[in-house]
KOLVEXLUM-527596 format. One line per 2 residues: number of its first residue (from 1); for each residue x, y, z of C-alpha. Coordinates in Angstrom, 3 decimals. Layout:
<pts>
NUM) X:Y:Z | ...
</pts>
This chain:
<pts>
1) 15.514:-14.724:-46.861 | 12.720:-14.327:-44.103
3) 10.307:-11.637:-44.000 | 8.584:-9.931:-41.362
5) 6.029:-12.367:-39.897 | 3.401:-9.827:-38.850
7) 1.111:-7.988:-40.250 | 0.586:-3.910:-39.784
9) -2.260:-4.636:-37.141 | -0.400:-7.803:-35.484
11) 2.728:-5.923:-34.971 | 0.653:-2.898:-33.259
13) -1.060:-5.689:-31.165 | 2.431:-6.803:-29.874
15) 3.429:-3.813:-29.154 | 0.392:-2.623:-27.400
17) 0.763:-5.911:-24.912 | 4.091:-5.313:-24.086
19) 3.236:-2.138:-23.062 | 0.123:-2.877:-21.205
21) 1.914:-6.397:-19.433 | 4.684:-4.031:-18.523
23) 2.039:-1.755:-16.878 | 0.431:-4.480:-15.009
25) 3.563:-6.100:-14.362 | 4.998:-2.540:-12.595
27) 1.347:-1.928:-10.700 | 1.168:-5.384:-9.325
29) 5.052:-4.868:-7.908 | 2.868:-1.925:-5.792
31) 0.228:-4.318:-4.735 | 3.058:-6.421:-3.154
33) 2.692:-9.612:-5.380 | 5.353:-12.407:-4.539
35) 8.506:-11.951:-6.145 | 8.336:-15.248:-8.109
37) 4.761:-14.363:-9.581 | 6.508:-10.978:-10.761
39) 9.290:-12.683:-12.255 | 6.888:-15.342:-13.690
41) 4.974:-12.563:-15.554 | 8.568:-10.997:-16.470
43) 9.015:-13.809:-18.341 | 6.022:-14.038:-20.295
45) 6.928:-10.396:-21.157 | 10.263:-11.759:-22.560
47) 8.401:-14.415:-24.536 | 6.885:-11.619:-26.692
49) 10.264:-9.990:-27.136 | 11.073:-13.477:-28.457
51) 7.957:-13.794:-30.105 | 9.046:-16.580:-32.385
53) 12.320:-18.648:-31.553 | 14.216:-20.654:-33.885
55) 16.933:-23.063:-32.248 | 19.458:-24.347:-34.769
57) 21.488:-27.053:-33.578 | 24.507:-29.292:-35.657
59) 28.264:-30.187:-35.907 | 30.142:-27.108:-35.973
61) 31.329:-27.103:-39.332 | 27.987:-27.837:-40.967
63) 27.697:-23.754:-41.650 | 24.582:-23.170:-39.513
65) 25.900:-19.578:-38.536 | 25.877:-19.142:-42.385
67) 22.866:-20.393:-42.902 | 21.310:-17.980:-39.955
69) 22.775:-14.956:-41.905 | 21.571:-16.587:-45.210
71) 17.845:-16.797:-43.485 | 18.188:-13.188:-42.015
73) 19.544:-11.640:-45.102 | 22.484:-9.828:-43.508
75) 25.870:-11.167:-41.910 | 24.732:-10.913:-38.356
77) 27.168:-13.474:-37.246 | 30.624:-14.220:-37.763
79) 31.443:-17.228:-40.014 | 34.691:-19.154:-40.510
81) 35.898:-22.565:-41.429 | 37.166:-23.107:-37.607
83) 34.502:-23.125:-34.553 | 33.054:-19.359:-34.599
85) 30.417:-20.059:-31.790 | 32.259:-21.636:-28.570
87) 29.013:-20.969:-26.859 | 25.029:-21.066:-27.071
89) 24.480:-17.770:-28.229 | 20.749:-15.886:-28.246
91) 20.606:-13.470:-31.353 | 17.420:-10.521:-30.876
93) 16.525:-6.676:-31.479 | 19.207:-4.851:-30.460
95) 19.780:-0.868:-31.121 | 23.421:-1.068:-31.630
97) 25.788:-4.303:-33.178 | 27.146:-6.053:-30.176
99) 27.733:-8.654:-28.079 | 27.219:-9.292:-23.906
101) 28.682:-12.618:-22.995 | 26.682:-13.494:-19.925
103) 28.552:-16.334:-18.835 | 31.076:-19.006:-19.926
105) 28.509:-20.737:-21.868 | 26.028:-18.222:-22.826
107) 25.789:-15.024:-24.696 | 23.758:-12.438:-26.475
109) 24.368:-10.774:-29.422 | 22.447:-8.169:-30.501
111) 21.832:-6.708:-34.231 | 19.423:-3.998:-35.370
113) 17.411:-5.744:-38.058 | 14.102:-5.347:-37.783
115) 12.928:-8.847:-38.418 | 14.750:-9.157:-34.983
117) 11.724:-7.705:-33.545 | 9.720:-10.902:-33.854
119) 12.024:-14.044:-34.407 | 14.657:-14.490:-32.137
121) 17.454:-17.258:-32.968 | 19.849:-19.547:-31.082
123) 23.016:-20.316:-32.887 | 24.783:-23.164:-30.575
125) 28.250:-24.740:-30.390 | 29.226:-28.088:-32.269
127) 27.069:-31.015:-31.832 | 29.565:-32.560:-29.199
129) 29.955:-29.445:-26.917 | 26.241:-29.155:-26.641
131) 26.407:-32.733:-25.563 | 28.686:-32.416:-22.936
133) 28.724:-28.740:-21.424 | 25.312:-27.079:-22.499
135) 22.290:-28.023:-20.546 | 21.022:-24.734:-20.952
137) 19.816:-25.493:-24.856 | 17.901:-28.442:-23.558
139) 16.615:-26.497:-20.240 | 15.720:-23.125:-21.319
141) 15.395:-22.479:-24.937 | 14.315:-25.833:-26.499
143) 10.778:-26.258:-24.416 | 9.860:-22.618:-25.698
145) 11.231:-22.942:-28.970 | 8.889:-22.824:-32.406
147) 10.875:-24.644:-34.112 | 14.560:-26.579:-34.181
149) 16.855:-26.773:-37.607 | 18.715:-29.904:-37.585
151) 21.653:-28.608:-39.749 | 24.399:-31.098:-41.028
153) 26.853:-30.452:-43.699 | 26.906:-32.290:-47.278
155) 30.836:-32.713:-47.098 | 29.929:-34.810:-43.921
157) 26.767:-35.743:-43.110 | 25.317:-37.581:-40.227
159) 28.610:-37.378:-38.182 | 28.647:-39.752:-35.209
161) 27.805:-36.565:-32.827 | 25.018:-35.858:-35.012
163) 24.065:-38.995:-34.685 | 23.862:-39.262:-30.709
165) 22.150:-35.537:-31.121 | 19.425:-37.113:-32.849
167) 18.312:-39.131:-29.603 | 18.487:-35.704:-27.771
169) 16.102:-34.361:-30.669 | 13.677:-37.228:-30.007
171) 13.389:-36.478:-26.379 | 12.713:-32.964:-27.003
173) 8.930:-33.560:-28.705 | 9.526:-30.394:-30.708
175) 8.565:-29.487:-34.144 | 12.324:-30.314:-36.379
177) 13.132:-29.479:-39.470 | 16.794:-31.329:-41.323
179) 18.407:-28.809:-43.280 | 21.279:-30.810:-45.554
181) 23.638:-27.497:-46.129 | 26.787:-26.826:-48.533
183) 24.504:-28.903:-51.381 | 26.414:-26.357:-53.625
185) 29.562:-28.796:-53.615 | 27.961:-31.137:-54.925
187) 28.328:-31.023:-58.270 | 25.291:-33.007:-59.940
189) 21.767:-34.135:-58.975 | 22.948:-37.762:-58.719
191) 25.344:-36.787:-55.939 | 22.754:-34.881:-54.126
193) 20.187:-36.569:-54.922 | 22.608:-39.889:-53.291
195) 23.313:-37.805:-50.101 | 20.396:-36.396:-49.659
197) 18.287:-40.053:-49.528 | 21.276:-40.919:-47.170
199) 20.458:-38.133:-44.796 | 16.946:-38.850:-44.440
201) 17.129:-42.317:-44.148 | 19.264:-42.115:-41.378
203) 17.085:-39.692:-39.377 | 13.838:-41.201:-40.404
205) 15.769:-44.183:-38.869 | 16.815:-42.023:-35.562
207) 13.320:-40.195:-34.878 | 11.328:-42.700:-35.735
209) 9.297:-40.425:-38.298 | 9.991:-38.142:-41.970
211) 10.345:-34.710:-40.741 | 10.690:-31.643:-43.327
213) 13.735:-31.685:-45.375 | 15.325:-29.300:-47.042
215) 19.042:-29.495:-49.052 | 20.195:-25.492:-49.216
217) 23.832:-23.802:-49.923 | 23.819:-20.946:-47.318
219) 26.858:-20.165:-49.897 | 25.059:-19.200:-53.132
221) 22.125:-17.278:-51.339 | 24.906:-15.252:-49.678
223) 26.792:-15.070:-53.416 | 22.915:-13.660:-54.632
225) 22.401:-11.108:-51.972 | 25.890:-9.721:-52.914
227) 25.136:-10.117:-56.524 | 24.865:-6.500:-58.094
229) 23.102:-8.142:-61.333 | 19.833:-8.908:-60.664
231) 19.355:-12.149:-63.209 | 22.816:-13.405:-61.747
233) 21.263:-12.518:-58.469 | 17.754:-14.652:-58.616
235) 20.136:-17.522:-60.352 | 22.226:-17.937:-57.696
237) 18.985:-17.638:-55.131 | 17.248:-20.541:-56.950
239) 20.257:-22.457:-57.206 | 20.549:-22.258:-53.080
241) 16.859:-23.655:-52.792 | 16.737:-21.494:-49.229
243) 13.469:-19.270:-50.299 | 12.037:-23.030:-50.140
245) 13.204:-23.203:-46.368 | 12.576:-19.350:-45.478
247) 8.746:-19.863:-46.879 | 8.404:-22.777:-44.777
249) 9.612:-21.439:-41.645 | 7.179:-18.249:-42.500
251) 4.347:-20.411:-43.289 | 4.948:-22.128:-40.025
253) 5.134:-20.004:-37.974 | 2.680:-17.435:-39.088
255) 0.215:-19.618:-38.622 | -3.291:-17.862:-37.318
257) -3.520:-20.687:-34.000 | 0.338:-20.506:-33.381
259) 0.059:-16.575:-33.270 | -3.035:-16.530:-31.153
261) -1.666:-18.930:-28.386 | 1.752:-16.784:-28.473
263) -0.586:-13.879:-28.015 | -2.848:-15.014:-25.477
265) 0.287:-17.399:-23.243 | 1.526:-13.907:-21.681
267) -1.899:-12.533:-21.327 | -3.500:-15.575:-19.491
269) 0.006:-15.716:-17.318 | -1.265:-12.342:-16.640
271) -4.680:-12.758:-15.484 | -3.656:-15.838:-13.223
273) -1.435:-13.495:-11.363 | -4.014:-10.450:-11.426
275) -6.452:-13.054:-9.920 | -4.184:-14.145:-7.012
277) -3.563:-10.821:-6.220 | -7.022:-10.111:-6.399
279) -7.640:-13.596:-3.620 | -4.663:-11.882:-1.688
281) -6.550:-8.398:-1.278 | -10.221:-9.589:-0.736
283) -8.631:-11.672:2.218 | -6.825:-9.157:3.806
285) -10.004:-6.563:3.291 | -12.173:-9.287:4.978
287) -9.624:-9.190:7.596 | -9.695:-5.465:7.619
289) -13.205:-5.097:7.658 | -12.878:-7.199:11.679
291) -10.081:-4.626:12.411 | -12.529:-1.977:11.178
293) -15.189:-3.003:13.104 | -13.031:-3.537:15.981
295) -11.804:1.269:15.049 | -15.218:1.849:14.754
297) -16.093:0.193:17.783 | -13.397:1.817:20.039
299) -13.373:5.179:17.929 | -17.140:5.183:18.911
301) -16.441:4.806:22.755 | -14.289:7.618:22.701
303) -16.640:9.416:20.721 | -19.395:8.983:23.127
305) -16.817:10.038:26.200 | -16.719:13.087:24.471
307) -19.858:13.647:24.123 | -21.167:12.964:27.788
309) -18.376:14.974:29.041 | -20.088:17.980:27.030
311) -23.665:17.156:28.004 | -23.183:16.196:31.600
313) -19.860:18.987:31.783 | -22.661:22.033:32.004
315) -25.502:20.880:34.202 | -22.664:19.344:36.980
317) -21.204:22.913:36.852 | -24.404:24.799:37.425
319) -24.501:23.285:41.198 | -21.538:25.491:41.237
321) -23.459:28.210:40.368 | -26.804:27.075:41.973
323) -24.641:27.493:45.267 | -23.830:31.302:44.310
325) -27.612:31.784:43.130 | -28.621:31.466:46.562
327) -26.053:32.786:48.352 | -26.921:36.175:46.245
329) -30.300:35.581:47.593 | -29.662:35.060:50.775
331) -27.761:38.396:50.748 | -30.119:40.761:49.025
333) -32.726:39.418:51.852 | -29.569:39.914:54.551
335) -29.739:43.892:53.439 | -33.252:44.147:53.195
337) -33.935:42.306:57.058 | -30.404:44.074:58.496
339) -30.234:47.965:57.050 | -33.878:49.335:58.835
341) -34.057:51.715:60.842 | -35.570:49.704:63.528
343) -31.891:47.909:63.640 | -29.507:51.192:63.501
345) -27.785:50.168:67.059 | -26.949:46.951:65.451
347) -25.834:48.447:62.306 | -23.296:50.819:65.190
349) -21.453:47.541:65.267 | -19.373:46.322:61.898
351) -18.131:43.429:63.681 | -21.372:42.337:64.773
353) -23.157:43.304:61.283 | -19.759:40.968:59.599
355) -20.557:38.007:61.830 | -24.348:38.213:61.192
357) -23.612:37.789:57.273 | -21.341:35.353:57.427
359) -23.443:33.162:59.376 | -26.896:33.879:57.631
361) -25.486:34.082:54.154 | -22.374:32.447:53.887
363) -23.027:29.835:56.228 | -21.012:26.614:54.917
365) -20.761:28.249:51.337 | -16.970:27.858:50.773
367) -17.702:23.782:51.575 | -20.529:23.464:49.395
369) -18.371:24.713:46.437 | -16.090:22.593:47.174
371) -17.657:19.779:47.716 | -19.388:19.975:44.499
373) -15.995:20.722:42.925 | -14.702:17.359:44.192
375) -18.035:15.551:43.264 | -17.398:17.014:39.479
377) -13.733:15.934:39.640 | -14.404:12.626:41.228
379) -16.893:12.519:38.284 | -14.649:13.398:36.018
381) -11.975:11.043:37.036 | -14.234:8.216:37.176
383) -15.059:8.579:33.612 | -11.686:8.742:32.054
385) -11.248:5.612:34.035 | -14.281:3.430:32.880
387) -13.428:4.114:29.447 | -9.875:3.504:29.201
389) -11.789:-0.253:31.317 | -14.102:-0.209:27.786
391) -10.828:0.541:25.140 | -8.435:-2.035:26.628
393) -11.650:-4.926:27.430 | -12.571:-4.434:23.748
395) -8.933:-4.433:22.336 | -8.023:-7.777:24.906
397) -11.177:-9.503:22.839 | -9.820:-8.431:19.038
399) -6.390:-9.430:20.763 | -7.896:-13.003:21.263
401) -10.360:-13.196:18.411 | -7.637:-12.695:15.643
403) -4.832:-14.923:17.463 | -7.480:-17.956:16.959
405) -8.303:-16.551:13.236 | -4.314:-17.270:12.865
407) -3.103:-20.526:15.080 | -1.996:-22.752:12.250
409) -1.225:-20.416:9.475 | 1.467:-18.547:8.039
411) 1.550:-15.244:9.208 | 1.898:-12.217:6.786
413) 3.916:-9.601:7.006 | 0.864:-7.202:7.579
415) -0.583:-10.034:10.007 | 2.367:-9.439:12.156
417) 2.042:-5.898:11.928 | -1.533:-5.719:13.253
419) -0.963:-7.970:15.796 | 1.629:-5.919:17.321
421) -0.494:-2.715:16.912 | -3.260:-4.540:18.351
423) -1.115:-5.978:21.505 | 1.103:-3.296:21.959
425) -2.370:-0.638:22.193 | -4.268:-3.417:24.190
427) -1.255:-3.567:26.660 | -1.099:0.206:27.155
429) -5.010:0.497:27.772 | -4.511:-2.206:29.985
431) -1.428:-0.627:31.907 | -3.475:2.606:32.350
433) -6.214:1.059:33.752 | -4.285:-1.712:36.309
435) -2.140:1.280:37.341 | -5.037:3.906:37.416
437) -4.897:5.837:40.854 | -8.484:7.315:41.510
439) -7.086:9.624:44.106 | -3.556:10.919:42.891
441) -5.382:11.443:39.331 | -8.266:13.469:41.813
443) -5.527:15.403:43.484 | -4.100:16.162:40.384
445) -7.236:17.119:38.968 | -7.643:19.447:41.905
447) -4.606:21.137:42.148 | -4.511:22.034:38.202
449) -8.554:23.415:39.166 | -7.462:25.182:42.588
451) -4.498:27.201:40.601 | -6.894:27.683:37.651
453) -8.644:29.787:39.692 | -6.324:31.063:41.784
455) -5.093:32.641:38.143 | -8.340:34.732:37.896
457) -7.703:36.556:41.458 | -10.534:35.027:42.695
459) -8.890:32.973:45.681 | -5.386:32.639:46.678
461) -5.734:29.172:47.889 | -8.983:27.205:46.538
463) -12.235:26.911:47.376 | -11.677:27.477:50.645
465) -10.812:31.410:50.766 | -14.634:32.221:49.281
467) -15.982:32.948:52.240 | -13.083:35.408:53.268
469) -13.740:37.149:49.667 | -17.100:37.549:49.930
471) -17.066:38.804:53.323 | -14.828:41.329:52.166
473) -16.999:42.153:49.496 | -20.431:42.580:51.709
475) -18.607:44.154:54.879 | -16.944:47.230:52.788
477) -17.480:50.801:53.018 | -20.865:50.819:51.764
479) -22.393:50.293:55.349 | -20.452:52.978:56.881
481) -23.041:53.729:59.928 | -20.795:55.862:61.598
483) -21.153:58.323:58.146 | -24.848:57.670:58.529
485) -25.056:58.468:62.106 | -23.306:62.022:61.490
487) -26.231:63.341:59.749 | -27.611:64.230:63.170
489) -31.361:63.743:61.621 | -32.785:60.669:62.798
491) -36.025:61.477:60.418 | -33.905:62.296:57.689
493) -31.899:58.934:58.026 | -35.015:56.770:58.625
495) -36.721:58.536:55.086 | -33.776:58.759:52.631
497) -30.392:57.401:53.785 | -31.048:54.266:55.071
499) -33.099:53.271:51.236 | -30.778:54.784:49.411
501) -28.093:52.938:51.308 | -29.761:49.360:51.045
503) -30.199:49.910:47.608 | -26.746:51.038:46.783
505) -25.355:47.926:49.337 | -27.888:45.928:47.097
507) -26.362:46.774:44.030 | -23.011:46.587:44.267
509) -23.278:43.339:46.384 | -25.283:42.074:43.061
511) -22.486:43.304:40.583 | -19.862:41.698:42.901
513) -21.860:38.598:43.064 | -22.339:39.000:39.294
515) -18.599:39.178:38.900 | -17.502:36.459:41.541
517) -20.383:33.893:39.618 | -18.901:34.797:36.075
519) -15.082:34.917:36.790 | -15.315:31.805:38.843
521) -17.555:29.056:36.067 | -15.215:30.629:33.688
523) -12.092:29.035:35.246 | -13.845:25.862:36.166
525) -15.320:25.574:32.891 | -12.093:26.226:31.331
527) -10.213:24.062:33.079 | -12.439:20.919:33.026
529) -12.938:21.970:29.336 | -9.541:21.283:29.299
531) -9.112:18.306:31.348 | -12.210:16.813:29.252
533) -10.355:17.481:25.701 | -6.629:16.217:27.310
535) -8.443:12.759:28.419 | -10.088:12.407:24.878
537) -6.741:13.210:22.938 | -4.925:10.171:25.234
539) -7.505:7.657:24.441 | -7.321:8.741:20.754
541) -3.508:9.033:20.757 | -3.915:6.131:22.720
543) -5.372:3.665:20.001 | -3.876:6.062:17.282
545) -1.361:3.397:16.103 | -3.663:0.616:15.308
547) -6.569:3.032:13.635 | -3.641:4.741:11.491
549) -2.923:0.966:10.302 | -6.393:0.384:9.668
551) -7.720:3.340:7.959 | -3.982:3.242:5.683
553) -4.757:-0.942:4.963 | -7.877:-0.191:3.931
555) -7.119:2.357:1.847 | -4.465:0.575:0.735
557) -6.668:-2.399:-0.302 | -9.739:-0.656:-1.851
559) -7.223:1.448:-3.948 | -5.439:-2.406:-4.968
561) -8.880:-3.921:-5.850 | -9.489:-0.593:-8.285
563) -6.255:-1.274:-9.448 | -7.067:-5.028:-10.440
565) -10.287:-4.265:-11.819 | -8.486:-1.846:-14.247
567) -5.686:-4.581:-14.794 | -8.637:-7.053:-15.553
569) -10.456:-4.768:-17.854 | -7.022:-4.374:-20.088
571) -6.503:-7.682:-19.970 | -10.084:-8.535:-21.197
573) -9.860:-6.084:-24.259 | -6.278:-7.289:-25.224
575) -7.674:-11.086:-25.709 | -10.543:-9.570:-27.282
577) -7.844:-8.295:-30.029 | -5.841:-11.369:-30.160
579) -9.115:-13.441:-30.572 | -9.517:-11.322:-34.053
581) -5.996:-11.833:-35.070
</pts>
C-alpha cells in the first residue's frame, strides 16, 4: 500500500504554508482585495490540502474502489459487485468517517487516515456515466490532477466505454497510468500474459503512445492485509503485484521538482495577489497624498485665522482701553484745574461742576468706545468671512482637479467617497460665503458684546450708557462743597480741606477708573475670545468630514503597505524553504 509521501521536514513545511497563506489570505480580506483574488488564493490554499491528487477513472465493475482501498491500506470505500459510486466522489483528511453529498453528481467523503493528509483521490462513476453526466471530472479535477489510473477489469477488458474514454484521456495531456485489475482470475501466466498484451495494444493504439502498465488483483492485497500469518500475508501481497503500482505512484509523485512546484504554485499565487494589493494601495496613497496636501492646505488657513485673531485680538482691544487711559487723564487734570480754592464759588454749584466734567473729560467718550467696538467687530466679521472665501476657493479647485484625475475611469468605492466629502464640504463653504450677511453677522456680533457687558453691571444698555456711569462716578459725594463750606474757616479750607479733598476725589476716581478699565476689557475680551474660538471650531467642523476621511485613508493605507511588506517578507522566507526541499 502507499506510504506517506513526505518527509518529517516537508510535512512541517506544508503545514507551516497553510498556516501562513491562511494568514495572508485573512489580512488581505482587511486590505479590501477583490473577492475573486481572495477566492483565487482560497484555492491555492485547497491545492495544498490536496497536495497530491490521484483521479481514477474506468467501467464500473473494473474494481477501482477496491483498488483505492487496496492502495490506501484500509476499506475507505464501499465495494460491491453492483455500481457503489453513482457519483464523482473526492476522498481527503477528514476527522470523523463520513460522507457530505454536495450535489447530485458530486460528493465528499471523508476518512481519518493520515496518508489523507497529502494525497487526495477521486473515485468516479462507470466509464459511461462520466461520459454523459460528469463534466466536472474533466473541468475541475483532471487539469490539477498528478496523475490518472486508467483501471479496466481482466474479466472484461477494453469495454466499448472504455474505449471512447480513451479519446477523453488523450485530450486531457495528463500523466496516465493502465492498471489491468482482477489479474487474480486468471489462472496462469499464459492467460495474463494473453490479456495483458491485449490491453496494451489497444491503448497504445488509442493514445498514440506506451504509458505505464501495471496488471494487480486489488483482491489478494486486500486477502494479505487481512492475513493474520505473516508468510501467508507477504504471499498473497506479491501475488497482487500492487507494491509494484504503490512504489510507482510514490516514486512519482515524490519527486524533488514535482514537490517544489506544488510548494511554490500557492506561494507565487500568493505574491501576485500581495503585489496587486500592494499597486492598489500605492495608488490610492498617491491619491491621498493630493487630498493631504489639499488638509494641510485648508487645516493651515484655519490655523493661521487663529492665530491672527490672537495677535491682532489684543492690540485692537487696547484702543478700548487707550480711550479710558485718557479719559483717566483727563480727569485727574479735571480735579487738579477744578478743586482750588481760587474756584470755590464754582465748586457751590454741583450742576455746574457735573456739566464741566462731562464736557472736558467725557466729551464724546461713550462714541469713541463704541466706535472702536464696531471697528473690532466689523474686523472681526470681516475675517471669518475672507476665510470661509479661502476654504471653499481652495476646496472648488481640489473639487475640479480630482474630477479631471477621474473622467474616463472607473470610480472606486473610496473615489466616490472623497468626492462627496470633497463636494458636499466645498458646497457648504461655498453656501456660507454666497449667503454671508456682513451686517446681520455685525449686529449679531454686537448684541452678544452689548449683553456681555451688560452681564458685568457695567452698562445697562451698551456702549452708550458710559458716559452716564462715569458721571455718576466723578459727580458723587466726594465733592460735597456745601460740607466744605460749613467749616466756616476760609484759611483752614484753602490749607487742608481742599488737598485733602482733591486727593481723596483723585483716588477714588482712579480706583473707579481702575475698576471700570478692568471689568469692561474683561467682557470684551471674553466675548471676542469667544466669538474668535466659535468661528475657528465652524471652519474646522466645517471641513471636519473630508480631513476625518483623509487622516483615517491614510492611516488606513500606511498601516496596509506595513501589512504587505510583512506578507512579502513571509512569503520570501517560505520559498526560501521550499527552494531547499
Amino acid at each position: 500500500m502507499l506510504q506517506s509521501m513526505l518527509t518529517e521536514l516537508q510535512a512541517k513545511l506544508l503545514r507551516d504554508e497553510k498556516e501562513t497563506l491562511a494568514d495572508i489570505r485573512l489580512a488581505l480580506s482587511e486590505l479590501d482585495v477583490p473577492r475573486e483574488a481572495l477566492d483565487t488564493l482560497q484555492q491555492a490554499i485547497v491545492q495544498l490540502d490536496e497536495l497530491f491528487l490521484l483521479v481514477v477513472v474506468g467501467e464500473f465493475n473494473a474494481g477501482k474502489s477496491a483498488l483505492i482501498n487496496a492502495l490506501l491500506g484500509a476499506k475507505v470505500l464501499p465495494e460491491g459487485v453492483t455500481p457503489t459510486t453513482s457519483r464523482v466522489t473526492l476522498v481527503k483528511w477528514g476527522e470523523q468517517v463520513g460522507e457530505q453529498i454536495m450535489d447530485q453528481s458530486f460528493a465528499i467523503y471523508k476518512h481519518p487516515l493520515p496518508l489523507l493528509h497529502e494525497l487526495n483521490i477521486v473515485d468516479t462513476p462507470g466509464t459511461n456515466a462520466v461520459l454523459r453526466h460528469h463534466e466536472r471530472l474533466t473541468d475541475e479535477f483532471v487539469p490539477r490532477s498528478d496523475l490518472v489510473l486508467f483501471v479496466t477489469s481482466a474479466e472484461r477488458p477494453m469495454a466499448e466505454s472504455e474505449r471512447q474514454f480513451l479519446e477523453r484521456i488523450r485530450v486531457w495531456g495528463k500523466k496516465v497510468v493502465v492498471v489491468l485489475n482482477k489479474i487474480d482470475i486468471l489462472q496462469d501466466q499464459v492467460a495474463q500474459s494473453e490479456v495483458c498484451d491485449f490491453v496494451l495494444q489497444y491503448v497504445v493504439k488509442e493514445l498514440g503512445f506506451a504509458p505505464e502498465f501495471f496488471p494487480v488483483s486489488a483482491r489478494l492485497a486486500q486477502a494479505a492485509q487481512d492475513e493474520p500469518d505473516p508468510g501467508q500475508s507477504a504471499q498473497l501481497r506479491k501475488a497482487s503485484r500492487l507494491d509494484t503500482l504503490a512504489d510507482y505512484i510514490h516514486f512519482t509523485l515524490d519527486d524533488a521538482a514535482r514537490l517544489r512546484l506544488k510548494f511554490a504554485s500557492p506561494l507565487g499565487v500568493a505574491g501576485h495577489i500581495v503585489d496587486q494589493a500592494q499597486s492598489v494601495l500605492s495608488e490610492q496613497a498617491s491619491d491621498l497624498n493630493e487630498d493631504k496636501e489639499a488638509v494641510s492646505a485648508v487645516e493651515s488657513i484655519i490655523a493661521a485665522y487663529d492665530q491672527e485673531l490672537r495677535n491682532e485680538l489684543g492690540p485692537r482691544l487696547a484702543e478700548v482701553e487707550n480711550v479710558l487711559s485718557r479719559l483717566q487723564a483727563r480727569g485727574l487734570d479735571f480735579f487738579d484745574n477744578t478743586l482750588r480754592l481760587t474756584k470755590i464759588a464754582d465748586l457751590m454749584r454741583g450742576d455746574r461742576v457735573r456739566a464741566q466734567f462731562e464736557k472736558q473729560v467725557l466729551a464724546d467718550v461713550p462714541q469713541q468706545i463704541e466706535e472702536r467696538v464696531r471697528r473690532l467687530i466689523d474686523w472681526l466679521v470681516d475675517k471669518d468671512f475672507r476665510q470661509w472665501q479661502q476654504v471653499m476657493t481652495h476646496l472648488q479647485w481640489r473639487r475640479a482637479h480630482y474630477a479631471d484625475q477621474i473622467v474616463g475611469a472607473g470610480a472606486t468605492p473610496l473615489d466616490a467617497r472623497r468626492r462627496a466629502l470633497i463636494e458636499s464640504v466645498g458646497t457648504t463653504a461655498q453656501t456660507i460665503v454666497e449667503t454671508y450677511d456682513h451686517n446681520q453677522e455685525g449686529s449679531e456680533l454686537a448684541a452678544q458684546v452689548e449683553k456681555a457687558v451688560a452681564q458685568v453691571a457695567l452698562i445697562e444698555a451698551g456702549a452708550v450708557g458710559l458716559g452716564a456711569l462715569v458721571a455718576f462716578v466723578i459727580t458723587s459725594r466726594v465733592l460735597d462743597i456745601t460740607g466744605i463750606l460749613s467749616a466756616g474757616v476760609l484759611a483752614i479750607v484753602g490749607f487742608f480741606v481742599i488737598p485733602y479733598k482733591r486727593k481723596e476725589a483723585k483716588e477714588r476716581f482712579r480706583g473707579r477708573m481702575e475698576t471700570l478699565r478692568e471689568r469692561l476689557l474683561t467682557a470684551l475680551t471674553t466675548q471676542f475670545d469667544q466669538e474668535a474660538e466659535n468661528g475657528v471650531t465652524r471652519m474646522k467642523e466645517g471641513v471636519a468630514p473630508y480631513t476625518r476621511f483623509v487622516h483615517g485613508e491614510l492611516e488606513r493605507v500606511d498601516k496596509g503597505l506595513r501589512q504587505i511588506d510583512e506578507l512579502r517578507q513571509r512569503i520570501s522566507e517560505l520559498s526560501a524553504r521550499v527552494d531547499r526541499t
